[in-house]
Structure formats: structure tokens, C-alpha cells
C-alpha positions in Angstrom: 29.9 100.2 21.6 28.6 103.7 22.0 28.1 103.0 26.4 31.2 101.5 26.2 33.0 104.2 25.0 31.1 106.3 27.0 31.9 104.4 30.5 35.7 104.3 29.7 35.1 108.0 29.0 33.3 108.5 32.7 36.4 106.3 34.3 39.1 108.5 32.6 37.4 111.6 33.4 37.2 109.9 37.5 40.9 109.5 37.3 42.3 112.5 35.9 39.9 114.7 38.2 40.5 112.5 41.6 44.1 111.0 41.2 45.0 107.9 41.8 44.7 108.7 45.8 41.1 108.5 44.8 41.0 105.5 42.9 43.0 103.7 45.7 40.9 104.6 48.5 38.0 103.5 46.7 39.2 100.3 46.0 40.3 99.9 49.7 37.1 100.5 50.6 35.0 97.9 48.2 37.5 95.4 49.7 37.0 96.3 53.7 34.0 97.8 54.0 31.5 95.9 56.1 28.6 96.6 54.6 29.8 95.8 51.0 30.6 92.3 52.7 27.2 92.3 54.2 25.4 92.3 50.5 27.9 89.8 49.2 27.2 87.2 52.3 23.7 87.8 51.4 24.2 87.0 47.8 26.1 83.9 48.7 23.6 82.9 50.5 20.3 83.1 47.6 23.0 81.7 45.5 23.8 78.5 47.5 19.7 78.4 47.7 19.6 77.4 44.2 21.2 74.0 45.9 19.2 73.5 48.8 15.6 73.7 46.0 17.3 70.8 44.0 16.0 68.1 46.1 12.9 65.6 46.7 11.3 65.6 49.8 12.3 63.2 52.6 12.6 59.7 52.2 9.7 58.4 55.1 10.8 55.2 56.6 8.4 53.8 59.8 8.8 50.9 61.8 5.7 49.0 63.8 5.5 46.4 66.5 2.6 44.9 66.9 1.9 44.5 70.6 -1.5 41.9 69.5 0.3 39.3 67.0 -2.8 39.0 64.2 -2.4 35.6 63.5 -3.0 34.6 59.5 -3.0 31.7 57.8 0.6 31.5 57.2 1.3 32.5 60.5 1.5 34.8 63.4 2.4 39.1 62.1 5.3 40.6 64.2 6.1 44.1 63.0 5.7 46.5 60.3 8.3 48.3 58.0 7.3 50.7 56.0 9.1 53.4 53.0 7.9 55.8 50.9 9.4 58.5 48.6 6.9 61.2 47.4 8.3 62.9 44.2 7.3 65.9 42.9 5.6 66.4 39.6 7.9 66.4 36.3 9.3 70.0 36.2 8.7 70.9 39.4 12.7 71.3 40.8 13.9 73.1 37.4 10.8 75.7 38.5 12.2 75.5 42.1 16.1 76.3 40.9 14.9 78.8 38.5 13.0 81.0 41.2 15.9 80.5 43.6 18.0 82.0 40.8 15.9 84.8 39.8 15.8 86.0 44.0 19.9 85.4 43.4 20.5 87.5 40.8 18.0 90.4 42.2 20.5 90.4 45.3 23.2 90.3 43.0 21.8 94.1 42.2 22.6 94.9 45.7 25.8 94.7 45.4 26.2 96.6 42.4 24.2 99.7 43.8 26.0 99.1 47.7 29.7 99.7 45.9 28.2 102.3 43.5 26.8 104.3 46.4 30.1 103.5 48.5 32.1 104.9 45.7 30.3 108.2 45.4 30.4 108.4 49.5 34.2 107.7 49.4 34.5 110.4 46.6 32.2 113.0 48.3 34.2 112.4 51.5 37.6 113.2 49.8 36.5 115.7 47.8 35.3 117.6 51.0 38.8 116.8 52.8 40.6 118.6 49.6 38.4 121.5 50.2 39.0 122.0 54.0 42.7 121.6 54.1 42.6 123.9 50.7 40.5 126.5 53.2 43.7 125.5 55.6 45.9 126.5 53.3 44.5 130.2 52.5 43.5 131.1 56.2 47.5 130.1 56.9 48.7 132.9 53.9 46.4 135.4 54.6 47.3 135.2 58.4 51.1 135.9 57.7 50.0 138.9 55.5 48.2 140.0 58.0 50.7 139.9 60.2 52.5 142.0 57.8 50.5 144.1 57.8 50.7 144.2 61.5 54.2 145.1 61.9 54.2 147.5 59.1 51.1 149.0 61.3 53.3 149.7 64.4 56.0 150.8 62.4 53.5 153.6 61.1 51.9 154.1 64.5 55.5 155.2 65.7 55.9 157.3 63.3 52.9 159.2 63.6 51.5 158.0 60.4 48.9 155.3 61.4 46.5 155.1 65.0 47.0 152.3 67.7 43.2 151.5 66.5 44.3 150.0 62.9 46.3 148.1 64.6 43.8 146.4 67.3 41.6 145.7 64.3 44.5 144.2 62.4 44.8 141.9 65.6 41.8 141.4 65.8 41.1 139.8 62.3 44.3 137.9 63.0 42.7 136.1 66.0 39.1 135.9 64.1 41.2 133.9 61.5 43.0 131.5 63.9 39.6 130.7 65.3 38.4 130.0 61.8 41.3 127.6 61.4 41.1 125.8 64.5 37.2 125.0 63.0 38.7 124.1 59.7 41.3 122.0 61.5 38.3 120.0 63.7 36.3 119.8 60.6 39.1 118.2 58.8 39.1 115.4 61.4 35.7 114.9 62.0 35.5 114.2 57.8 39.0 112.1 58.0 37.5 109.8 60.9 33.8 109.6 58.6 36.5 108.5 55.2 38.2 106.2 57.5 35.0 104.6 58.7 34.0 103.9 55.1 36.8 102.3 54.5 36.9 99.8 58.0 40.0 102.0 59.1 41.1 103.7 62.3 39.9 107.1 62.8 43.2 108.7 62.9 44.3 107.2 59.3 46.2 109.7 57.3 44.8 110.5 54.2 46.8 111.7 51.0 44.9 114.2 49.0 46.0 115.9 45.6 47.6 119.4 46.1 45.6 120.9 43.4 42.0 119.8 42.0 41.4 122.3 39.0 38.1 122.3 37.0 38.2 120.8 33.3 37.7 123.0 30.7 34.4 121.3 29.7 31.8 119.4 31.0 30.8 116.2 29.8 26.9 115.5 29.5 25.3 112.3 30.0 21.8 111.2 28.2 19.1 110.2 30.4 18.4 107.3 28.9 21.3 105.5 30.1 19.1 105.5 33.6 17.4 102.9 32.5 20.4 100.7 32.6 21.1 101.8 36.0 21.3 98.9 38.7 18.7 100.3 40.7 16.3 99.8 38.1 17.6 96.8 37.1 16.8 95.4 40.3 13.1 96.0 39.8 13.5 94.2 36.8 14.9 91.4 38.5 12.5 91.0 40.9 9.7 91.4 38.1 11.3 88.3 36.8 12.0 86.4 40.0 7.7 87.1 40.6 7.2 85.1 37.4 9.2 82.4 38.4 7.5 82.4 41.5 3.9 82.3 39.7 5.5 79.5 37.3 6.5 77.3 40.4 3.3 78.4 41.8 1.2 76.3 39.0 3.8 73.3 39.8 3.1 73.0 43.2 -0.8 72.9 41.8 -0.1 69.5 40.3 0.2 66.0 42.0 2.8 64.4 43.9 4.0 60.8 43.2 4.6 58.0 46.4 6.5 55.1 45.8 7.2 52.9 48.5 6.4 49.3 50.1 4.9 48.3 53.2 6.8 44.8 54.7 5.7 42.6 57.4 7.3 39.6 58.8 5.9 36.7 59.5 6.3 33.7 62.0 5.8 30.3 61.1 3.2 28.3 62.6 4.5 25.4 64.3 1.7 22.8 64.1 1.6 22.8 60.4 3.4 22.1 57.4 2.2 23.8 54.0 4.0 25.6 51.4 3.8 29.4 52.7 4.2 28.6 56.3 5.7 31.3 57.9 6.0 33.6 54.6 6.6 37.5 55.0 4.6 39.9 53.4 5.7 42.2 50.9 3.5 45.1 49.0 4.7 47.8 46.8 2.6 51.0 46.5 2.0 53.5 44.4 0.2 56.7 46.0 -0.9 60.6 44.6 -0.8 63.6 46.4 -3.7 65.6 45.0 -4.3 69.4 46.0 -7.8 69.3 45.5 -8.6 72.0 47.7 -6.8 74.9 45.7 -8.3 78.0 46.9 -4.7 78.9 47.9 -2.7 78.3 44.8 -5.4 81.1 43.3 -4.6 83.6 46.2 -1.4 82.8 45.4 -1.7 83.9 41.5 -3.5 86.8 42.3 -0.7 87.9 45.1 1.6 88.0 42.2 -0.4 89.9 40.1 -0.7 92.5 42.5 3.4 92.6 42.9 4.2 92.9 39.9 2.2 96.1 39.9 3.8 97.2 42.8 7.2 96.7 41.1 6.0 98.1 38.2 5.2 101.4 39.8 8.5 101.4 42.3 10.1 101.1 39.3 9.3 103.6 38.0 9.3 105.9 40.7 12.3 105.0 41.3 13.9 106.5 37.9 11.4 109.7 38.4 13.8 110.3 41.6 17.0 109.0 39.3 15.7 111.5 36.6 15.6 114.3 39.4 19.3 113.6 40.8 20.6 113.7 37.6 18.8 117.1 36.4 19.7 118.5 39.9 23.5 117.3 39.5 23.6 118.6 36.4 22.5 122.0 36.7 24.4 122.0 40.0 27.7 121.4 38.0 26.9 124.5 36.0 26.3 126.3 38.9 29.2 125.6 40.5 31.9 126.5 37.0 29.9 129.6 36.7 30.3 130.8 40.7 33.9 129.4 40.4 34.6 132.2 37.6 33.2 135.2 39.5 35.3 134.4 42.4 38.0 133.9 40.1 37.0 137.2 38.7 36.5 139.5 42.1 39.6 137.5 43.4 41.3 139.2 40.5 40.2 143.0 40.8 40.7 142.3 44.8 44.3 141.8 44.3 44.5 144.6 41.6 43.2 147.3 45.0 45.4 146.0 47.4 48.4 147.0 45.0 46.7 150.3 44.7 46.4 150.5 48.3 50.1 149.6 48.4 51.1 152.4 46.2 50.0 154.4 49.0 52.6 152.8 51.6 55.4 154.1 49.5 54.2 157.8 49.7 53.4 157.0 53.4 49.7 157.4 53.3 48.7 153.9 53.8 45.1 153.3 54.7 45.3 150.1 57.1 41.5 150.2 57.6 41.2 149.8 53.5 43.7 146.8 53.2 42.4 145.5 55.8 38.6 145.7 54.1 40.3 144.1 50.8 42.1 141.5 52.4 38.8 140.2 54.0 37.7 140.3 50.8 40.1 138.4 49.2 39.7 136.1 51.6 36.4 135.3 50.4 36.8 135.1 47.1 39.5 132.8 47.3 37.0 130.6 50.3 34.4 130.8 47.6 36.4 129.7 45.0 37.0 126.6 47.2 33.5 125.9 47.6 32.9 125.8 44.0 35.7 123.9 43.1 34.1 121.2 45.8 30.2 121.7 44.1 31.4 120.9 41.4 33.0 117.8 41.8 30.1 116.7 44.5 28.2 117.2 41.5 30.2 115.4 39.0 30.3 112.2 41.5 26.5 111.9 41.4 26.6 112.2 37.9 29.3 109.1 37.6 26.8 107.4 40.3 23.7 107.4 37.8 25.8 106.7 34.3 28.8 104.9 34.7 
């Protein structure tokens, strides 16, 4: 009950912070993306192998003409049919099936971790877009105050009150700025034609983003325990399991096989005589064994699995030592990211609190355009870096939904 409640909490948590935008394009693209149908084809197809194990070997059926007729006592041998059916030894197909469906649901893991890792790329994608049009969006307003600025510039320069040079710097941070957007702007494409890719779309796809993406008040922390229910461990486990079936149908395959069959012969009747079996075919059922005497190989084989299960063993748990690492980074990360959020917030703040200053000084006509000009820059930043941190954070928070949800 307790990961229940805390994988509805991780869901609710996904959709308040991304919007349903979010949750739509990441269902679009666990529907269209190829890869996703790539590990599902593959599962299909270690699925329907649990089928193609539940059989006997083939049915041999041989036919011989004999080109010398032995002649018997009851007549003269034409041809030869033979059938056999060799069946394997009792338990043999249930170990088959249940190997087959061990590798099945391993693959089935696949899956699970391909549309977890989709998710977080589909997430990571749009979190980046929200960040670069919200970069858009603040180059755009500090552009018009600069321009302002500008004008309020040659108005002074006219007046004697302001040099032509504050102005060709004000110009000159407007055009610094339009080049910054135009960077934004090809940025924004590049990641809208990667999102679009992800979700088997054309490049040019519009996508809707939220117009704001504020940080929760609190952070919710994960225990790291809950890695070890995470599907890329679970796929170890799987495959541990599917190596044991293996070895089990492995000491099958060490016991003998069964032949039934019958060999039947025709026979012509001789035509000088006159007796009881003249001309009777010949009919014998046999029984035969298939022993694996020479078992030097089912050994190797036993010893083969030893050594994988080892090896998964020890992927295993490497593999949650680098889980274990993602998780710590992530985490720490997030906090980062709120506490560099706040002093941006916090410089933002006293930025705007010396431009009005500095605009005090417009009124008594001693307005320092090289100052503003210094502060605006700086707001500039603050507000860019607030951005970043806003997009940290929830970069951070995906990879945290990747390893416990």
C-alpha cells in the first residue's frame, strides 16, 4: 500500500508540474514511437516461442524400393515403408515452455525500461522547449525597454543632457540581444524537431507548452530502496530465472528419447506354390532409445550457467550502483537548482529596486544611461538564470520519476 500511495503521489506530482500538454505528448509518443514498437515486436515474438517449444520432433516416414527383389519363403520383397516418432522424455516440453517463458518475460522488462526512458526523454525535451521560449519571452521585454531607453537617450542627447556614445552602446546591446534571440529561436527548433522525432512526428509539429512552470513549494524525497524494484533490475532478475530454466531443461535434454514406429514390407506371392502365407506382407513394430551417452556437453553446459548467473549477479548489481548514483546525483541536483532559483529571484529583486533608483534620476534630468544600461544587463541575467534553474530542476525531478515511479 505504502508504493502505491507513493506512485499515485509521483503521477500527481508529474501532472500538476507538466500539464496535461505533457501527459499527452507522452502518451503520443508510447503509441508512435518506433522503437517502443521495436521492443514490443520483440516481445511478441519470445512470447509466440513458448508455442513453437510445445512440440515433438518430426514424424520420420521413408519409403524403399528394392531394385534386387530378396526372395523369402513367402515370396518375392518389393519395397520398404518405414515410420518412426521419437518422443522426448516425460517433462521435457513443460521444461521447454517454461524456458521460453522465462526469456519472454525478461523481454517483457524491455519494454517497461524503453517507455520509462521514452517518457523521461519526452519530458526532458519539453521541459527544455519551456525554458527557451521562456528565454524568448524575456530577451523580447528587455529589447523594448531598451529601446526605451533609446529614445529617451536621443531625447537627452538633444538636449544636451546625455552623449551620442550612450546611445551607440544602447544600440548596440539592442543588436547583441536580437542576435541572442535569433540563437534562442534556432535552438527552439532544433529541440522541437528532436520532441517531434520522439514522438514519430514531422519536424515542424507545433508544440503547446504551459505559459508558466513554477517550482513547488517542497520537494518530495524518494527512498532508495524502491531501486530495487526498478525494471532494470528486474530484468536481471529475470534473466537469473530464465538461466535456471535453461539449466533445468538442460538436465532434460540429458535423458533418453523414445522411438515408436514400424517398418512394413510388401510381399509378392509366389506363383508356383500354394501354402497358407503365400504372398504375406511383413509387418514389425519398434520400439527404439535415444541415449546421450557421450555427455561431456550437457556438463559444459551446467557449468556455462553457473558462470552466467555470476555474471548477472554482478551486472546486477552494478547496475543499481549506477541507479544508486543517478538518483543521489538527481537529488542533490534538485536542491541545487531551488536554491540558485532563489538567488536569482533574490538579485532579480534588488536589480529592479536600482533601476528605479536610477529612474529617480531621469526626473531631475541627470539620468546615467551607462548605469541602466549596466542594470538592465543585469537583470537580464538574473531573470536568464532563473530560467535555467527552473529547467534543472525539473530535469532533475524527471530522473527522479524515471528511478521510482
Amino acid at each position: 500500500m505504502k508504493r502505491i500511495i507513493t506512485i499515485v503521489y509521483c503521477l500527481t506530482i508529474s501532472m500538476q508540474l507538466s500539464g496535461q500538454d505533457l501527459e499527452s505528448l507522452i502518451g503520443i509518443g508510447l503509441e508512435n514511437n518506433p522503437e517502443i514498437k521495436k521492443f514490443e515486436a520483440r516481445y511478441e515474438i519470445t512470447a509466440e516461442k513458448v508455442n513453437e517449444v510445445n512440440s515433438i520432433p518430426n514424424t520420420e516416414f521413408s519409403y524403399g524400393y528394392f531394385v534386387s527383389e530378396p526372395e523369402t519363403r513367402t515370396g518375392a520383397q518389393k519395397m520398404k515403408f518405414s515410420l518412426k516418432q521419437m518422443l522426448p522424455w516425460f517433462g521435457s516440453i513443460t521444461a521447454r515452455e517454461n524456458y521460453a517463458s522465462s526469456l519472454s518475460d525478461a523481454q517483457y522488462q524491455e519494454i517497461v525500461i524503453a517507455k520509462r526512458k521514452l517518457s523521461m526523454q519526452i519530458s526532458d525535451s519539453y521541459y527544455k522547449l519551456y525554458a527557451l521560449r521562456a528565454k524568448d519571452k524575456f530577451i523580447n521585454k528587455n529589447i523594448d525597454l531598451l529601446k526605451v531607453y533609446e529614445t529617451l537617450a536621443l531625447s537627452s542627447v538633444e538636449t544636451g543632457k546625455a552623449s551620442a556614445v550612450s546611445v551607440l552602446r544602447l544600440q548596440i546591446r539592442i543588436n547583441e540581444l536580437l542576435e541572442l534571440k535569433e540563437l534562442v529561436n534556432h535552438k527552439y527548433k532544433a529541440e522541437q524537431a528532436f520532441l517531434n522525432g520522439l514522438l514519430n512526428r514531422g519536424p515542424s509539429e507545433e508544440i503547446y507548452l504551459r505559459d508558466e512552470l513554477p517550482l513547488p513549494e517542497s520537494d518530495f524525497e524518494f527512498e532508495s530502496d524502491k531501486l530495487q524494484m526498478h525494471p532494470e533490475l528486474l530484468k536481471y532478475e529475470k534473466l537469473y530465472a530464465s538461466v535456471e530454466q535453461e539449466e533445468l531443461l538442460n538436465q532434460k535434454d540429458k535423458s533418453p528419447m523414445i522411438g515408436l514406429g514400424f517398418d512394413y514390407i510388401p510381399v509378392e506371392k509366389r506363383p508356383d506354390m500354394d501354402f497358407a502365407d503365400n504372398g504375406k506382407d511383413i509387418f514389425m513394430p519398434m520400439i527404439s532409445l535415444s541415449i546421450p551417452i557421450f555427455n561431456k556437453k550437457y556438463k559444459s553446459s551446467s557449468k556455462q550457467h553457473e558462470l552466467m548467473q555470476i555474471e548477472i549477479n554482478a551486472s546486477k548489481q552494478n547496475q543499481f550502483n549506477k541507479l544508486q548514483q543517478m538518483m543521489d546525483h538527481a537529488i542533490h541536483g534538485r536542491r541545487a537548482a531551488r536554491a540558485t532559483y532563489n538567488t536569482q529571484v533574490s538579485n532579480f529583486e534588488h536589480a529592479k529596486n536600482a533601476e528605479e533608483i536610477l529612474m529617480k534620476g531621469y526626473e531631475s534630468g541627470n539620468l546615467d544611461f551607462i548605469e541602466i544600461l549596466d542594470v538592465q544587463e543585469l537583470q537580464l541575467k538574473f531573470q536568464l538564470g532563473q530560467i535555467e534553474a527552473i529547467k534543472d530542476y525539473y530535469l532533475q525531478t524527471s530522473v527522479i520519476n524515471y528511478l521510482s515511479s
